[in-house]
C-alpha positions in Angstrom: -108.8 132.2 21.0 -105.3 130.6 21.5 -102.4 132.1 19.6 -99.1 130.4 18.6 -96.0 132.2 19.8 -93.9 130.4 16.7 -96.4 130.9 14.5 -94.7 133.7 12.3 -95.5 132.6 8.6 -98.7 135.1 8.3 -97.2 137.9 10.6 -94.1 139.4 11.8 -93.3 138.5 14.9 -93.5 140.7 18.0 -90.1 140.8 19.2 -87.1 140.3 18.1 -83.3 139.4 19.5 -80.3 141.0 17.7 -76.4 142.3 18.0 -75.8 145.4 18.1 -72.2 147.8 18.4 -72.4 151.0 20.5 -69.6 152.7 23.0 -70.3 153.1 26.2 -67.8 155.9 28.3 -65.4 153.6 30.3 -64.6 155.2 33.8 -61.2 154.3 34.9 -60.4 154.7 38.9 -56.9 154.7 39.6 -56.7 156.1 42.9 -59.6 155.5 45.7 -60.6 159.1 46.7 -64.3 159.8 46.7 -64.2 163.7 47.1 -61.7 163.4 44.2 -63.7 161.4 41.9 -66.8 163.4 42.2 -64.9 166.6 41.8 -63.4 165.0 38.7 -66.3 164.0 37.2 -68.0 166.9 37.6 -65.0 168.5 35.8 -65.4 166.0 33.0 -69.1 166.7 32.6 -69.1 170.6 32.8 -66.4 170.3 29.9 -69.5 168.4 27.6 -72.6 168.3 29.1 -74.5 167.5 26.9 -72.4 164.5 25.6 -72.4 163.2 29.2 -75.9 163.8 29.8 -77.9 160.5 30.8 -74.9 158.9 29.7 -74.5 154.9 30.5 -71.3 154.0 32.1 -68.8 151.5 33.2 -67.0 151.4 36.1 -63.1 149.6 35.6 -62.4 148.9 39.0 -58.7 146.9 37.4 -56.1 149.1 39.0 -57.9 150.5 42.0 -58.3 147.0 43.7 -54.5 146.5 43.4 -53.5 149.5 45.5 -57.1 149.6 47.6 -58.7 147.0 50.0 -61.6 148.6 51.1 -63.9 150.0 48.4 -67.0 151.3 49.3 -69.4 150.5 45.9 -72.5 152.1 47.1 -70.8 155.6 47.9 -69.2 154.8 44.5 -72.3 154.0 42.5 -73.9 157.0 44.5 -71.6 159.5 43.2 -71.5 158.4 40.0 -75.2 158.7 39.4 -75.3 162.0 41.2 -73.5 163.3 37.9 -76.4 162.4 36.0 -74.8 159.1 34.5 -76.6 155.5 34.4 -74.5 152.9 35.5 -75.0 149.7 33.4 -71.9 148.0 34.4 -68.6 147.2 36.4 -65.3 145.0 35.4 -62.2 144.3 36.7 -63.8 144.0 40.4 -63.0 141.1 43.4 -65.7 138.5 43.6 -67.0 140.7 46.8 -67.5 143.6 44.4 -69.1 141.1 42.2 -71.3 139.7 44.7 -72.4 143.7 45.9 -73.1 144.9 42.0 -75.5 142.0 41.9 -77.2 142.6 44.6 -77.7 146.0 43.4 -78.9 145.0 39.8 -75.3 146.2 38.3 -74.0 143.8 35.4 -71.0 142.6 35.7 -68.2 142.3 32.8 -66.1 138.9 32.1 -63.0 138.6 33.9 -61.2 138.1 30.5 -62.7 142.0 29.2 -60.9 143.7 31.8 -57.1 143.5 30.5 -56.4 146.4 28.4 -53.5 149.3 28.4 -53.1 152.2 31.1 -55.6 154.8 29.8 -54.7 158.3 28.1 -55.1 161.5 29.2 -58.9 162.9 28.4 -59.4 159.3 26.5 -63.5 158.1 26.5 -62.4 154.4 26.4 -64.7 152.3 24.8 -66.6 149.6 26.8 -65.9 145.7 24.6 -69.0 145.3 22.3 -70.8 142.2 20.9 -71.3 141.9 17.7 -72.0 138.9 15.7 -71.4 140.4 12.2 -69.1 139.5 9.2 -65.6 140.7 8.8 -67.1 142.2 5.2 -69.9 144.0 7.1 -67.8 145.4 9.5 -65.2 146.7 6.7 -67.6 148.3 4.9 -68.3 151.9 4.2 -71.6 153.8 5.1 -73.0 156.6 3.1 -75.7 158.4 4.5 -77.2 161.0 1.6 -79.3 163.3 4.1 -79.4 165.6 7.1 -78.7 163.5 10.1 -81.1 165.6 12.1 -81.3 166.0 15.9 -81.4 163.1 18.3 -80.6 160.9 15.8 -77.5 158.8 15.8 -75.6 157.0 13.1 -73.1 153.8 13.3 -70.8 152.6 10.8 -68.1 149.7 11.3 -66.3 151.0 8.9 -66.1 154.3 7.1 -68.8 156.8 7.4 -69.2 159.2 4.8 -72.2 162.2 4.9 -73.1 163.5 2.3 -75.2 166.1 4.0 -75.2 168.2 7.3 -74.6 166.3 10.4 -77.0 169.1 13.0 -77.1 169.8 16.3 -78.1 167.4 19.0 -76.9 165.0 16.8 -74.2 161.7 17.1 -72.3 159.6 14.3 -70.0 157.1 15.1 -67.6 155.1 13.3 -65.1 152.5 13.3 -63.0 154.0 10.8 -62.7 157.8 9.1 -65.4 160.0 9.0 -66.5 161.9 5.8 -68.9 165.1 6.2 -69.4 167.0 2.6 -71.4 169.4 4.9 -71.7 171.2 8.1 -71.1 169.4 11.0 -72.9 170.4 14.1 -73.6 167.9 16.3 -70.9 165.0 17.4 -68.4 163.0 15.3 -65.9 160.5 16.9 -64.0 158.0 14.7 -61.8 155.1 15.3 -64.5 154.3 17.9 -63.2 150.4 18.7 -59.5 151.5 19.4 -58.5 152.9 16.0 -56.0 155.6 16.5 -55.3 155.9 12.3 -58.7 157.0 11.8 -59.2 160.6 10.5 -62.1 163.1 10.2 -62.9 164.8 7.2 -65.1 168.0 7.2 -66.3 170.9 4.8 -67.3 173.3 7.7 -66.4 172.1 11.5 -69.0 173.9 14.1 -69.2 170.9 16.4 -70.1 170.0 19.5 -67.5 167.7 20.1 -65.4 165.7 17.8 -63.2 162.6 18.8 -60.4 159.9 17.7 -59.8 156.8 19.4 -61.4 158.5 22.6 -59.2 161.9 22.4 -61.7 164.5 22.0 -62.4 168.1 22.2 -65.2 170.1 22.2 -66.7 173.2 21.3 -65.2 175.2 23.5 -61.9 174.1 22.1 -62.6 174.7 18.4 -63.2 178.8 18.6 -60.0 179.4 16.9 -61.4 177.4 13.7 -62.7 179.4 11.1 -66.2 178.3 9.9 -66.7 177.2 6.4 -63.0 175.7 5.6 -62.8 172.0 5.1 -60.4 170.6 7.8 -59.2 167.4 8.4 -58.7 165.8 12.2 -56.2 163.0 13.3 -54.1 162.2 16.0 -50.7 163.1 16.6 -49.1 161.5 19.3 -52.4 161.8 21.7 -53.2 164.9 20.6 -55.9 165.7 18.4 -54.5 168.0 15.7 -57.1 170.0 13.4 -55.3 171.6 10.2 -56.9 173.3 7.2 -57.2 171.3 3.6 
C-alpha cells in the first residue's frame, strides 16, 4: 500500500523543519601557534569541564589569516577535537580554507557573519543564530514553575525567571536577566546574544558556572559566596561582580 508524503490531514506528520536559537562557544585564533592553542585549550577546558564537554564549536579564523599565510586546518581541526570538542563550523577563513573545511564535511559561516569586535578576556562569544521569530516572542519573558532537573536545558529570548531549583547537570540560557527563586546548581548565563546589561538574580548561588555576555566564572571561583544569600550578578567593566541583596 502506497502512502502520501503530503498527506497530513489524518496524522501528524513525520518530520518536521523549524528555527531554533542556541550558542555555540566561538574560538577566536589570534596568533598561529599550534603547541599554544592546544595548551590553551586545554587550560580553558580543565577550568569547566564539564561545560566544555562534547561541546560544538566554531573556529574564527578573521584575525589569524591577516598576520598568517600558511594555516595548517587539519593539525588545527585535530587539536581541537583532541580536547573533546565537535567542530560544527569555521568563519572568517580564505576561499582555500573554505575549499579544505568542505572537503572535510566542516560548514562554513557567511562571509558577512564574521565582522564583529576584538574579543574579551575569558569571553565564550556567541556563534550568529537563526531565528525566524517575532520581535514580541523574542521580548518576552519565560517562567518556568519547576525543578529544571539534570540534563535538561532551558531557553528564553527574553527574561528567564525560575521559580524553582535550577540542579546540577543542568543549563538555562537567556537573552535577557535571569531570575532563580531557588537554588541554583547547575549553569546560568544571561545576555546570551551580546547583552552586557543583563543581570542574574539568585536566592542561593552553588553553581557550576554562571555567565554574562560570555564573561563567566565557575565554581571554583564562587567558594567565597556564602550559600543561602540571594545575590545578584552583573558586569562591571568586564568583570563579573557578585554582591549580596
Amino acid at each position: 500500500m502506497s502512502s502520501n508524503p503530503q498527506n497530513t490531514t489524518t496524522q501528524r506528520p513525520v518530520l518536521e523543519l523549524k528555527s531554533s536559537s542556541f550558542t555555540v562557544p566561538l574560538l577566536v585564533l589570534n596568533k598561529y601557534d599550534l603547541h599554544l592553542i592546544s595548551d590553551q585549550l586545554a587550560f580553558k577546558v580543565q577550568q569547566a569541564p564539564e561545560f566544555f564537554k562534547n561541546s560544538p564549536l566554531i573556529i574564527d579564523l578573521d584575525s589569524l589569516v591577516k598576520s598568517t599565510k600558511e594555516i595548517d586546518l587539519k593539525a588545527l581541526f585535530g587539536i581541537v577535537r583532541n580536547h573533546n570538542f565537535i567542530l560544527v563550523g569555521i568563519r572568517g577563513g580564505k576561499p582555500e580554507h573554505n575549499i579544505i573545511a568542505n572537503e572535510l564535511g566542516i560548514p562554513v559561516q557567511s562571509a558577512t557573519q564574521t565582522n564583529r569586535p576584538t574579543p574579551k578576556p575569558q569571553k565564550i562569544e556567541p556563534a550568529p543564530v537563526i531565528d525566524q521569530q517575532s520581535d514580541n516572542e523574542k521580548n518576552q519573558t519565560k517562567i518556568i514553575t519547576h525543578p529544571v532537573r539534570s540534563g535538561q536545558r532551558v531557553y528564553a529570548h527574553g527574561d528567564l525567571i525560575v521559580l524553582s531549583q535550577v540542579s546540577a547537570g543542568s543549563e538555562i540560557m537567556a537573552e535577557g536577566n535571569i531570575h532563580i527563586y531557588g537554588t541554583l546548581r547547575g549553569r546560568a548565563l544571561a545576555g546570551v546574544q551580546g547583552n552586557n546589561n543583563s543581570r542574574i538574580f539568585c536566592s542561593d548561588l552553588q553553581a557550576e558556572l554562571v555567565s554574562i555576555d560570555g564573561i563567566y566564572k565557575i565554581s571554583d571561583d564562587l567558594n567565597d559566596i556564602s550559600t543561602g544569600k540571594p545575590v545578584q550578578l552583573f558586569l562591571n567593566e568586564q568583570n563579573l561582580v557578585i554582591e549580596y541583596l
